[in-house]
N, C-alpha and C positions, 0 to 999 in steps of 0.2 A: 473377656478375652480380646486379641488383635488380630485384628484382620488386615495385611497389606496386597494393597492392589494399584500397580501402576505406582505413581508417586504419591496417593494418598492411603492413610492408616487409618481405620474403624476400630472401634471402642464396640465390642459387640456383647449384647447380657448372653451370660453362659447359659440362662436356661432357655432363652425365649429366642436367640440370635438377631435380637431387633437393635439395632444400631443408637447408640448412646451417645456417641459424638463419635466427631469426622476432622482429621487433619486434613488439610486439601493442599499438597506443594508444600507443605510445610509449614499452611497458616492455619491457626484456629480462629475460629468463627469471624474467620475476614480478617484477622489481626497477625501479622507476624509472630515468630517464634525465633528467638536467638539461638542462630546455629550451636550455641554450646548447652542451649536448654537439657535439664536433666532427664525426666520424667513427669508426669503428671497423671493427678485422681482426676476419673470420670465422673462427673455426681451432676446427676440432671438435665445434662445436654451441656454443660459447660466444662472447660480444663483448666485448674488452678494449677499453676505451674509452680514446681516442686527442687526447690536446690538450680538457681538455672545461672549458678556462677560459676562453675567446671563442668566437666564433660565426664559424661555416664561411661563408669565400667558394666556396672551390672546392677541387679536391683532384686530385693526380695518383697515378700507380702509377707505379714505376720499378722494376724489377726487386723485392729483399729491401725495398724502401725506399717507405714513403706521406708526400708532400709534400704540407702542407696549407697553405693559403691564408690568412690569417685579416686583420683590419684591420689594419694596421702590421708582421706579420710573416711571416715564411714558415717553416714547421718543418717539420723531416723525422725518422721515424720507424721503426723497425724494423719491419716489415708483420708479423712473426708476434708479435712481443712487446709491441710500445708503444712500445717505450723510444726516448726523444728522444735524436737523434745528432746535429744541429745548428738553429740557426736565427740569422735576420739581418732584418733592417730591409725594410720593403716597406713605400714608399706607393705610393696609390693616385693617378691613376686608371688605369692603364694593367697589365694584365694579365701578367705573367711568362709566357713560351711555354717549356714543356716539351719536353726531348728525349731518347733514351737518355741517359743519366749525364749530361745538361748540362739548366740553369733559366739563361735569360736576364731580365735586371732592368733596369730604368730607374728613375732617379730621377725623384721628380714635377717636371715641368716642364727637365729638362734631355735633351741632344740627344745622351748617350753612353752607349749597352748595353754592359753589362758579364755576362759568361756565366759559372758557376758552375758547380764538378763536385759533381754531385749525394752523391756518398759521402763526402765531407767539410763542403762549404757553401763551399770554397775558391774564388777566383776563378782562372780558367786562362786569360781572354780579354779584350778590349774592341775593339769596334766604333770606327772612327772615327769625330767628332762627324757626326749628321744634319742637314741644313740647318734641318729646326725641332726640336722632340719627338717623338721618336717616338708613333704611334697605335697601332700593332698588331706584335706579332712572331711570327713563323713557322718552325719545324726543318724544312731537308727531308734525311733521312735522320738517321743519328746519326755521334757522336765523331768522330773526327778524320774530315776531309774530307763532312762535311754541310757542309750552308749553312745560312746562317741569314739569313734577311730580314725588311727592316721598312719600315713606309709613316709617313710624315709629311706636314703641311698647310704648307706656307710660302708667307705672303702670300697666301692663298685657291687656293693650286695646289698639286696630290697632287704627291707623291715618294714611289716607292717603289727600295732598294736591295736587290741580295743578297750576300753575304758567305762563302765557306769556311772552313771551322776546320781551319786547316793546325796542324801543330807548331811551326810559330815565328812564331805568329799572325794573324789574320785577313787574307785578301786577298778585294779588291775583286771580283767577277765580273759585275756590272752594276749603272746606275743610269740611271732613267728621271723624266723629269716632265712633267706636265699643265699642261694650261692651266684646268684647273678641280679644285677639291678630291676627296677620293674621300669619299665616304659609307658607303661600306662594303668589309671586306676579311673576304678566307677566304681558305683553300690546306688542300690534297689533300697527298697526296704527293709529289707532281709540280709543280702550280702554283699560282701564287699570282692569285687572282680577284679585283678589285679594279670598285667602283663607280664611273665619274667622273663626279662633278656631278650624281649621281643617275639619269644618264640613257644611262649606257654599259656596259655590263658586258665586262671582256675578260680574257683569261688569258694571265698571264705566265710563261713559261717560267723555273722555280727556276735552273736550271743558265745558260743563255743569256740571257734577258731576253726570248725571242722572243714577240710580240705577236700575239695573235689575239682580234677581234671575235666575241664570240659574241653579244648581242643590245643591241637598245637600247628603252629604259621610256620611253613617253610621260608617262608620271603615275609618281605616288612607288611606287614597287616594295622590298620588303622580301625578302633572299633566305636561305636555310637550306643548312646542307651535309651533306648524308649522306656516313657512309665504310662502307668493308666492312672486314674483317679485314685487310685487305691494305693498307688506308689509301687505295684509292683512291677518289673523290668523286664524287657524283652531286648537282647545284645544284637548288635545287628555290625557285616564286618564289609568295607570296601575292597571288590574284589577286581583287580582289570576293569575300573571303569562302570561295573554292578555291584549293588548295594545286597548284601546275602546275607539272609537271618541265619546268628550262630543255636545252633537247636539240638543241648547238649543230649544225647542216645541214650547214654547213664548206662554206656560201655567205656571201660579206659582208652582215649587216642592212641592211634597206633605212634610208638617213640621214634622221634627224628636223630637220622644219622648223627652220631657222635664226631665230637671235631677237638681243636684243638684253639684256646685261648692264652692270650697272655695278660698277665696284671701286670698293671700299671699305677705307677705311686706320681701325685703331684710333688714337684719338687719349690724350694722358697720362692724361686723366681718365673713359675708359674708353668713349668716347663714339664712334659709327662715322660716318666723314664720307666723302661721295661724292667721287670725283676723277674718274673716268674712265667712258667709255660704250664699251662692247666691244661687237663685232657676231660671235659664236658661231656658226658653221657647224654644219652635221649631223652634221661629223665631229668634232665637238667642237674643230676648231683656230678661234686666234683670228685674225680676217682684219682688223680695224682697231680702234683706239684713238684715239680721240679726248679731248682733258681737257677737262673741263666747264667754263663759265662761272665764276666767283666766286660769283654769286648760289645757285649747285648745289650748294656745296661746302660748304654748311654740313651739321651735324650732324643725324645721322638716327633718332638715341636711342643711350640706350647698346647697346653692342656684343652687351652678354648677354641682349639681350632673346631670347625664342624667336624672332620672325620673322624678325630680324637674323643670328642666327645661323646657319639654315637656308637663307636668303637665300645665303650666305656660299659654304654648300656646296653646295646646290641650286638656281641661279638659275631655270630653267628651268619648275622646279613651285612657285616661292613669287615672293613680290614686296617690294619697300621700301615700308612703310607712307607713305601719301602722296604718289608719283609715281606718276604714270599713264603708260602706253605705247601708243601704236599707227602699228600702218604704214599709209601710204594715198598710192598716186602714185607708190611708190619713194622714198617719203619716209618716216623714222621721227621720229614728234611725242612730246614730252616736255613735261608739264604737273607744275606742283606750284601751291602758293598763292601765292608769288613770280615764274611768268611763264611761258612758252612756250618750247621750243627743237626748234628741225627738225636732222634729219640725213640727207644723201645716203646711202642704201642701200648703194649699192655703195664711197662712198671715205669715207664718215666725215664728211667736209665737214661746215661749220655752213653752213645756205644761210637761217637766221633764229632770230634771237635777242631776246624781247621783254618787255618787263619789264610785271606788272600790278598798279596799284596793291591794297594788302595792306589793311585795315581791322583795326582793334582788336577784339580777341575782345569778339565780343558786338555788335557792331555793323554787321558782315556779314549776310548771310541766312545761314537755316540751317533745316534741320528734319532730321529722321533718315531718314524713306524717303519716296522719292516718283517724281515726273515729269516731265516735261521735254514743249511741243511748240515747233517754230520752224516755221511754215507745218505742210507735210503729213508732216515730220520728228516723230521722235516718238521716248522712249525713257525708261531709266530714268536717276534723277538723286542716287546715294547723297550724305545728308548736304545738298541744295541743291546740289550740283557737277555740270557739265556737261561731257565729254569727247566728243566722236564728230563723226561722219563724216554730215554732211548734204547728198546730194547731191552739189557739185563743191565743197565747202565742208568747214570744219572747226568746233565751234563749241566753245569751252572759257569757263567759268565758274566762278571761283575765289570766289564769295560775294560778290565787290565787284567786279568788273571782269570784262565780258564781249568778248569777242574772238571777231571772224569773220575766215575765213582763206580765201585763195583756194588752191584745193590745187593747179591748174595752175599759178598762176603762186608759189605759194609765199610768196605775199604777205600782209601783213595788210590786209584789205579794210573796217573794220568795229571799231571799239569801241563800248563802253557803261559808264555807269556805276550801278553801284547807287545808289538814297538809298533813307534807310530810308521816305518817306512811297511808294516804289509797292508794296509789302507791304502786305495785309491778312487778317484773320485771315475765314474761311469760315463761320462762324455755330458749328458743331462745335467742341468743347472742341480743340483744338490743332493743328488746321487751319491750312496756312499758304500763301499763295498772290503770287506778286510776277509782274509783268509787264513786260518794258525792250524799249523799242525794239532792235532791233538790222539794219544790211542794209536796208532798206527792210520787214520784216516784224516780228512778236513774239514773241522768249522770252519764254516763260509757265512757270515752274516751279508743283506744287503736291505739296501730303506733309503731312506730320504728323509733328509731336513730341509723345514720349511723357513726357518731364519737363521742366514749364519754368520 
């Protein structure tokens, strides 16, 4: 084992904790080490240094054999001597999983694990194709008759399979999917722990497929896996800044609030466009689909943006840059800069659909933070936009075009239109203030922009 302390690293015997060599600053035994050095065997008090012509991803032990990780390849090594026994092709981004005498590989961006006998580099296996690329792989046990399992995203919903390594090749032993991505995976010995949609954590049983909820994350949760010597795991979750063992009761989590998602399709030119409004139970199942307007369905930036991305996998704790959501009435209200759309809570229904005129950048209101009153309604107004819930009322403000909504009857009660002469600026450097009838009362927005 390694012991680091300060800027030197010990080589400690696991049974005895007596020190076996000492990097000191980064040199062995008084002799430099090149900053790109890989790893190196302990043997004697001395370190033969192991692959030291690229720089270490990661590194495994496999019995006589160290398999190290490096950008584009994978090599293995004699653990007492050095000497290179084989090596082969690895890209990134997807991590090789280690098992007695077997390394499983995927190529980048394709959907077939191909499993290799670690004392040669030979391949002995392949996985049949995954529905997308695979994200993570997993050993449980070793050589012939382990499994081996892996999780994939296809279409913004998790898959995970597991697979046996018979003698005449892999066979199938489960395969499961989500209605929402996974965020994160691990596995024990035993099972494989799988995140969906950021918001569920459950453990699947390696052997069977069998499903058990152990908690669910209101907010983004980040989790760790301890093992013992024995390989068995203890999930441990970052919580505000404390590190808290998740310690399932082997009672079902109580279900988190239901919401509302949208799917999202990548387009040729890499750009993610809305199709669909999904309504997400607590149990993570999807209970209706409904497809958006044409006006919805336009593009929401490209696909790689962070928010997007995140969005994709996480709806629950992120949002689409630009559409606003809220429920009120059993009704869920969908606003962007192009118009209004309601949904029946319980069937999906469009119960209105309204279009509002758009203005030319620049020619809208605008400021960056401010305020909003309509009578004795009152709130905040990011940007000059108004979204909320005023009494029996709804009142949404896209910069040019103001709308009052009856929320009992679901109606639109109420438009207005911007011109640029009811704006004025407040005496203060970039103060900005507009007033529109609207309802028989006044939206009054007022804020400040800080570059104009």
């Amino acid at each position: 084992m390694l012991q680091v302390q300060g800027g030197d690293t010990a080589a400690l015997d696991a049974a005895t904790g007596a020190r076996r060599a000492v990097l000191i600053d980064g040199k062995a035994n008084g002799g430099p080490i090149d900053k790109c050095a890989m790893t190196s065997r302990v043997l004697h008090g001395a370190l033969l240094p192991i692959g030291d012509r690229d720089g270490l991803t990661s590194l495994a032990a496999d019995g006589e054999r160290v398999i190290v990780l490096k950008p584009g390849r994978l090599e293995a090594f004699d653990a007492a001597t050095g000497k290179p026994l084989w090596d082969r092709p690895w890209a990134r981004p997807l991590a090789p999983a280690f098992g007695p005498g077997r390394v499983a590989l995927a190529e980048a961006g394709g959907t077939v694990v191909q499993v290799f006998d670690t004392t040669n580099g030979q391949p002995v296996a392949a996985l049949p194709a995954l529905p997308a690329a695979p994200e993570s792989l997993f050993f449980f046990g070793g050589g012939v008759g382990g499994a081996l399992c892996a999780t994939a995203t296809a279409q913004d919903r998790g898959q995970a399979a597991c697979f046996t390594l018979e003698p005449d090749g892999p066979r199938p032993l489960w395969q499961r999917a989500y209605a929402l991505a996974f965020t994160q995976a691990l596995g024990d010995d035993r099972s494989l722990f799988v995140t969906v949609g950021g918001e569920r954590l459950l453990a699947l049983d390696a052997r069977s497929g069998a499903e058990r909820w152990i908690a669910s994350f209101p907010r983004w949760t980040r989790l760790w896996m301890a093992t013992d010597a024995k390989g068995s795991g203890r999930l441990f979750a970052g919580d505000e800044g404390a590190l808290a063992a998740v310690a399932p009761s082997g009672e079902r989590p109580a279900p988190l609030p239901a919401y509302l998602r949208f799917s999202l399709q990548e387009a040729k030119d890499g750009s993610c466009r809305s199709e669909a409004a999904e309504w997400i139970d607590g149990d993570g199942r999807r209970v209706w689909t409904t497809a958006l307007p044409q006006r919805l369905r336009g593009s929401r930036g490209p696909c790689a943006e962070h928010e997007l991305t995140w969005y994709r996998r996480a709806p629950r704790h992120t949002s689409i840059p630009g559409l606003g959501t809220l429920e009120a009435r059993g009704t869920l209200w969908v606003f962007d800069e192009a118009g209004l759309l309601a949904l029946d809570r319980k069937s999906g229904k469009i119960v209105l659909d309204t279009d509002t005129a758009k203005k030319p950048l620049g020619a809208g209101f605008f400021f960056d933070e401010g305020s909003f009153t309509w009578g004795a309604c009152k709130g905040p107004a990011p940007h000059g936009r108004v979204f909320a819930v005023c009494e029996d009322s709804l009142i949404a403000f896209n910069g040019s075009t103001a709308l009052l909504i009856d929320l009992a009857k679901r109606r639109e009660a109420a438009r207005a239109t911007y011109r640029a002469g009811m704006s004025q600026h407040l005496g203060r450097a970039a103060r900005e203030q507009t007033r529109i009838p609207l309802g028989g009362r006044t939206l009054e927005l007022t804020g400040i922009t800080y570059m104009k």
